[in-house]
N, C-alpha and C positions, 0 to 999 in steps of 0.2 A: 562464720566464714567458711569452715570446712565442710557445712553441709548447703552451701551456696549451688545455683544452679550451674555457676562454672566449674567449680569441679564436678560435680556430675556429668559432664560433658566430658571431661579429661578422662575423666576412669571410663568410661564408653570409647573412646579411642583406643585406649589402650588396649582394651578386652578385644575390638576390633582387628587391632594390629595385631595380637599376638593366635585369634582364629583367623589370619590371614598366611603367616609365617609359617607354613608349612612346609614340611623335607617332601624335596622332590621324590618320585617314584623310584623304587630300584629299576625299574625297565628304561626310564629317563636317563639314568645313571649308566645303564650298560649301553645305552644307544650313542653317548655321548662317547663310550669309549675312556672310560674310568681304569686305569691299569691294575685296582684295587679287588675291583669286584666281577671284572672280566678282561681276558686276554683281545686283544687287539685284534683288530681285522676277522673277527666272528661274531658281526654285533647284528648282521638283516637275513644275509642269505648264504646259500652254498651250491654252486652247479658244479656238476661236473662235467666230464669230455664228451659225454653222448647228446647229453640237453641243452639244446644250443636256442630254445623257442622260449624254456621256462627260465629266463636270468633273473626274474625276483619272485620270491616268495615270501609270504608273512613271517616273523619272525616271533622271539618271545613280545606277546602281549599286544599283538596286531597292527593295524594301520595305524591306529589312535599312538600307540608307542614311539612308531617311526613318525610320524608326524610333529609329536612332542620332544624327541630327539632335534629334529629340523630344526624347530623353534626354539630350542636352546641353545644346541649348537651354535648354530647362525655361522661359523667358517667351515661345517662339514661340507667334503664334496662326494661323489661320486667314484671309485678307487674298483678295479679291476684285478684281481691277482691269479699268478698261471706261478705254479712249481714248476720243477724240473720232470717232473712226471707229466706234466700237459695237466693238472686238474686247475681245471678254474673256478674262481668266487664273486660274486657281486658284491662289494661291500662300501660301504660311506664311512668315510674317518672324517677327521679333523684335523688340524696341521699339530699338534702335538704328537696324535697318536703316529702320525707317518714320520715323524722324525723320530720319535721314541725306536721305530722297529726298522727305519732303516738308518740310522746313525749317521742324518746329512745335517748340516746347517739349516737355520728356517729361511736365509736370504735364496734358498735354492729350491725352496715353495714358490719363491716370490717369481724365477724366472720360468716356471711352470705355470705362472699366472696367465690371467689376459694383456697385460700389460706387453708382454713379450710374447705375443699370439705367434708374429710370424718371422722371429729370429732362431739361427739354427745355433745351440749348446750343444757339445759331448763335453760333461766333468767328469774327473775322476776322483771319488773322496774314498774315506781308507776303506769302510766299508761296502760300498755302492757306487753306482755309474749314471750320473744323470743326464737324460737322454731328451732334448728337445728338438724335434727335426720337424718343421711346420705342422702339422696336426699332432704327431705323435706326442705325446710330453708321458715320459716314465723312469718310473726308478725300480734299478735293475744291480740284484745282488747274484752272489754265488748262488744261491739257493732259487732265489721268487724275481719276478720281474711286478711290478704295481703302476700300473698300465690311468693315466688320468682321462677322465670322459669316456669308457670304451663305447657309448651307446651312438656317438656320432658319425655321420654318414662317412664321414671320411676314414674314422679308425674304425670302422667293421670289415674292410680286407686286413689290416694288422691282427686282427683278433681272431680273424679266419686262417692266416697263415700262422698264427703261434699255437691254436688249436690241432692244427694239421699236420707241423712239422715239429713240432718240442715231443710227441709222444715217440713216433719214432725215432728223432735221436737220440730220446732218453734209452732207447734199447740197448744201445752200443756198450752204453758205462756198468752193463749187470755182468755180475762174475760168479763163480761155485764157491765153496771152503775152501779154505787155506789149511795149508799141512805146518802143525805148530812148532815142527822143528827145523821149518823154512822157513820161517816167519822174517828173518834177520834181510832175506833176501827179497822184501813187497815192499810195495808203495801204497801208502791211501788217499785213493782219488774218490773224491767226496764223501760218498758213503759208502762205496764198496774199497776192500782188498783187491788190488792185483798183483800177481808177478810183476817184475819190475820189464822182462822184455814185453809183455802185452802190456803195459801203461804205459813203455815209450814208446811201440808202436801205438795206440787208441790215441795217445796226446799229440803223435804227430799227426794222424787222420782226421782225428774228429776235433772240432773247437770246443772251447769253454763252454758252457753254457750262457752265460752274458754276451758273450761273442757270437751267438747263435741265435739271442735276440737283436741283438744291433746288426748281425746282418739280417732278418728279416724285417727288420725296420727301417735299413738302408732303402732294400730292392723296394719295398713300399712306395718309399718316398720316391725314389729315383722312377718307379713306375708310375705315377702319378703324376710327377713332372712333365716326362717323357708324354702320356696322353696329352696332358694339357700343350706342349707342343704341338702334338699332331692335331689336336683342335684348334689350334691358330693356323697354323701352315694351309688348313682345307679350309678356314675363312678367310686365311688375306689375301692368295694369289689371285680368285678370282674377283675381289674388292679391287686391287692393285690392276689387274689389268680393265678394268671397267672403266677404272679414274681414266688411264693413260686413253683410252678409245674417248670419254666422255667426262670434261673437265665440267664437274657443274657441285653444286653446293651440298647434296646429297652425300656426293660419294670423298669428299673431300670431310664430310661430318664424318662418314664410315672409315676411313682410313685415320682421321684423328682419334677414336675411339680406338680404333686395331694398334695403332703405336701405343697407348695411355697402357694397354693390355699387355703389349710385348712387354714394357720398360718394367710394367710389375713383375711379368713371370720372370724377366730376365735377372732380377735383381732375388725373386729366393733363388732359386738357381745359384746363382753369384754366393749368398751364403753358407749352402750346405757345402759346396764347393772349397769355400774358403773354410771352413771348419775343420774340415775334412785331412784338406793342406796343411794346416796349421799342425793338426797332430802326427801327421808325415814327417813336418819338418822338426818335429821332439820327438825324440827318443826317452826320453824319460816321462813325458803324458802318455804315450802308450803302454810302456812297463806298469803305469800308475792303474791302468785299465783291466789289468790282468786279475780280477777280484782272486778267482777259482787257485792260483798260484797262491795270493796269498795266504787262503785256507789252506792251501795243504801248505805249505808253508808253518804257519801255526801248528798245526796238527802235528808236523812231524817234528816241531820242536819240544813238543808236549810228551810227544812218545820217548825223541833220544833223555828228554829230562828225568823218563820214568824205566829206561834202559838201564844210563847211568847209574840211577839210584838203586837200580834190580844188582847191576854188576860191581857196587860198591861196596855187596856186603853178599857178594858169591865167590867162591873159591878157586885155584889158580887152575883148573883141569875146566874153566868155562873159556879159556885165551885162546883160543883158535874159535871157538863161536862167536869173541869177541870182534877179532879180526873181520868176520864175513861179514858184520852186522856193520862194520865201521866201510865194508869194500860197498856195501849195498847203500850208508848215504850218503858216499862219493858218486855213485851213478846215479839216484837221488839228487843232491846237489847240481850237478850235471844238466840232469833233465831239467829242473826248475829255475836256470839262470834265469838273473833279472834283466840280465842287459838281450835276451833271447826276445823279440817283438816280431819277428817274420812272419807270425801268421797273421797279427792285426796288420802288418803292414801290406802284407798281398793281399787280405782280403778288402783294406782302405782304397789302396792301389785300385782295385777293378770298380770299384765306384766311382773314384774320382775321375777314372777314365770314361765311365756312362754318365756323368754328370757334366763332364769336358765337350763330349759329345753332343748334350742334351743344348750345352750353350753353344757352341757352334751351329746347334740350327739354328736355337733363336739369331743369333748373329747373321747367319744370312739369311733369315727372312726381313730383319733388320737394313740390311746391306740391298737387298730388294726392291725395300720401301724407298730407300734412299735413292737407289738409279729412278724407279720410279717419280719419286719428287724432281729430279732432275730434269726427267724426261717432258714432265709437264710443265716444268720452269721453262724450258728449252721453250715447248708450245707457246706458254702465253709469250715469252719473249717477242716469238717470230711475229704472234699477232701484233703485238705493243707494238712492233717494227714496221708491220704491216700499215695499222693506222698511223704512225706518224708519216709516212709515204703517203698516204690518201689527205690526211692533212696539209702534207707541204704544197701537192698539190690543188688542192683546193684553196690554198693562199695563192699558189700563181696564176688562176685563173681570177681571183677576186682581186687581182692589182691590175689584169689587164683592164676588166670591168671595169675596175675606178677609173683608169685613163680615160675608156671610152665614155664614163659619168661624168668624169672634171670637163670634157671638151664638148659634151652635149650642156652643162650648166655652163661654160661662158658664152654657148649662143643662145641660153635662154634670158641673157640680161635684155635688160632695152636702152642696147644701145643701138646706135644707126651704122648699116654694114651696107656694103654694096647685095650682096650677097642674097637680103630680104628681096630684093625689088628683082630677079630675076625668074622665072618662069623653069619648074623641070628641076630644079639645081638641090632638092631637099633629096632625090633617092641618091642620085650622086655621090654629094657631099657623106651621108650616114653609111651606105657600103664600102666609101672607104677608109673610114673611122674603126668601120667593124672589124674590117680586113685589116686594119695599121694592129688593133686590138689583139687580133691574133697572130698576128704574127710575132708581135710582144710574147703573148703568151708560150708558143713556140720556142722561140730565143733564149726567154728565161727557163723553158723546162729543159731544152736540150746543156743549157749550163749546169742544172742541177744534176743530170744523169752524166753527164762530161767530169764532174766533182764525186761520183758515185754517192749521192744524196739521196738518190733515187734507184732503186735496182731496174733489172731489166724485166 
């Protein structure tokens, strides 16, 4: 039995099976974005701020790698990353690896899907800020912003102004050495030391970093709306007034198309607007927003932790440097209130005011359409009014006619009349049938215009 030809066959499967079980490639493995065998978000390519033509390059172990990556992967997408420096990356993750390195939930992948293509998000989670504003969709920390799809026609002005405008205001945050027995009296704002008067002035001037991509992904958005405005406005008025010059099927199809167009634009409109609002109207989602605060926040709880511990076990001729160091994280303290949101608020504020704007034209080009349609309600009316007047009267002309029909058929019976045997008596008698005819005619029209049935 055991050297049957069925088992021979079983042990051939299994040798089969087990020279099929092979461990996938390390390049496979790094392309998938494995947190074991490579660091995240350096798994295809790397550009920087000058090369803006070469965004992919071969990577470890070629096309063949990145291809095999793909096809394992199967949720990797396409991921965009700019620092605080302006350098950017092409790179493909997977939804693991993006939550791994920004510390969101995965339901906040999902609203960066296509599913929610053209709803407008601002979240705020402890680490990051997810940012969905009709094309844009990114996740944006103190440090990096991770930009989704950057290769689309729509997000290459985003990518263009974060290129253009993150390097030089990364200029503003660089500072010299610090003198180590002023130490007691600085702040750290990100990476660098500053005096604590240059860091409340730089924090009052200059925005967060996160705040410096949501405003360039505001005026994006709000610029692209605003166009698409202006490309309605110079298609509908001279559609609109065509109709109202010439009511005909054509332009009635062009104007129900131009509405179906408005009602969409007007409605994202309507959403970033509403998003916008909604975080106006919290105070506490803006504070939530303020990533950069709560690093240094952290940081400088890390530092008073290793202060304490420094002056826990220093002597009593340290208490007046104690003093300055405790005066420096009162101004500290100070500077980084939570309940402090007036710069996201003014700079919400002037968007929501070019987005107010932007609906206000849609609105009255809306309001346009609308007299419009009026106007030519108005027309067909007049005509509808028009024919039933040519109507009533051509009913009062077809009842004279029947008169003068009913009284030509009772003398076309055969009956005997004086009337046959007379000579001459036929033109007579019919002119003045025709004549009774109209003057009928007459009588009953001047009733109907006497009634105003009939205009003048």
């Amino acid at each position: 039995m055991g050297k049957g030809p069925f088992s021979f066959r079983r042990t051939s499967v299994r040798r089969r099976l087990k020279k099929t079980a092979e461990p996938p490639s390390p390049s496979a493995l790094r392309q998938i974005g494995s947190p074991t065998n490579s660091p995240p978000l350096n798994n295809i390519t790397n550009t920087n701020n000058g090369s803006n033509n070469s965004l992919v390059s071969p990577g470890v172990g070629g096309a063949m790698a990145v291809g095999k990556g793909k096809k394992k992967t199967g949720g990797a997408r396409l991921w965009m990353r700019f620092d605080r420096s302006g350098q950017s990356e092409l790179v493909e993750c997977d939804k693991s690896t993006i939550i791994r390195r920004a510390s969101i939930p995965a339901r906040d992948l999902r609203i960066l899907g296509p599913v929610f293509s053209h709803s407008s998000n601002i979240l705020a989670r402890e680490k990051a800020m997810v940012v969905n504003l009709e094309f844009i969709k990114a996740i944006v920390t103190a440090e990096e912003v991770l930009l989704l799809d950057p290769l689309r026609q729509e997000v290459l002005p985003f990518v263009d102004q974060l290129r253009q405008q993150l390097p030089h205001k990364s200029l503003i945050h660089g500072a010299g050495p610090f003198d180590e027995q002023d130490n007691e009296m600085q702040v750290f704002t990100g990476r660098n030391w500053l005096p604590v008067p240059e860091a409340v002035e730089g924090l009052q001037c200059e925005l967060p970093f996160e705040f410096q991509v949501l405003e360039i992904a505001l005026e994006v958005v709000c610029t692209y709306l605003d166009s698409n405005v202006a490309d309605l406005e110079r298609e509908a008025y001279p559609v609109l007034d065509e109709l109202a010059r010439n009511v005909s099927t054509k332009n009635l199809e062009l104007v129900r198309s131009l509405k179906s167009n408005l009602t969409h634009l007007l409605a994202r409109v309507q959403k970033v607007r509403d998003e916008i609002e909604h975080l106006l109207d919290d105070n506490e989602d803006m504070a939530h927003l303020y990533l950069t605060r709560k690093q240094i926040q952290i940081q400088q709880s890390e530092v008073l932790l290793g202060v304490s511990a420094s002056n826990s076990i220093s002597s009593c001729t340290h208490l007046p440097r104690n003093s300055s160091k405790r005066s420096g994280s009162l101004v500290t303290s100070n500077l980084l209130d939570d309940n402090d949101v007036e710069d996201l608020e003014m700079l919400l504020e002037a968007y929501f005011m070019q987005l107010d704007g932007t609906r206000n034209k849609i609105l009255s080009v809306r309001e346009y359409i609308d007299d419009t349609e009026d106007y030519v309600n108005i027309q067909l009316d007049n005509q509808r009014n028009e024919l039933i007047q040519l109507q009533l009267v051509l009913t009062i002309a077809s009842f004279a006619i029947a008169v003068e029909t009913l009284i030509a058929g009772w003398f076309g019976m055969n009956i005997p009349c004086i009337l046959y045997q007379k000579n001459g008596i036929f033109e007579i008698f019919v002119g003045c049938i025709t004549a009774g005819c109209i003057l009928l005619f007459l009588v009953v029209l001047g009733y109907a215009k006497w009634k105003k049935l009939i205009g003048s």
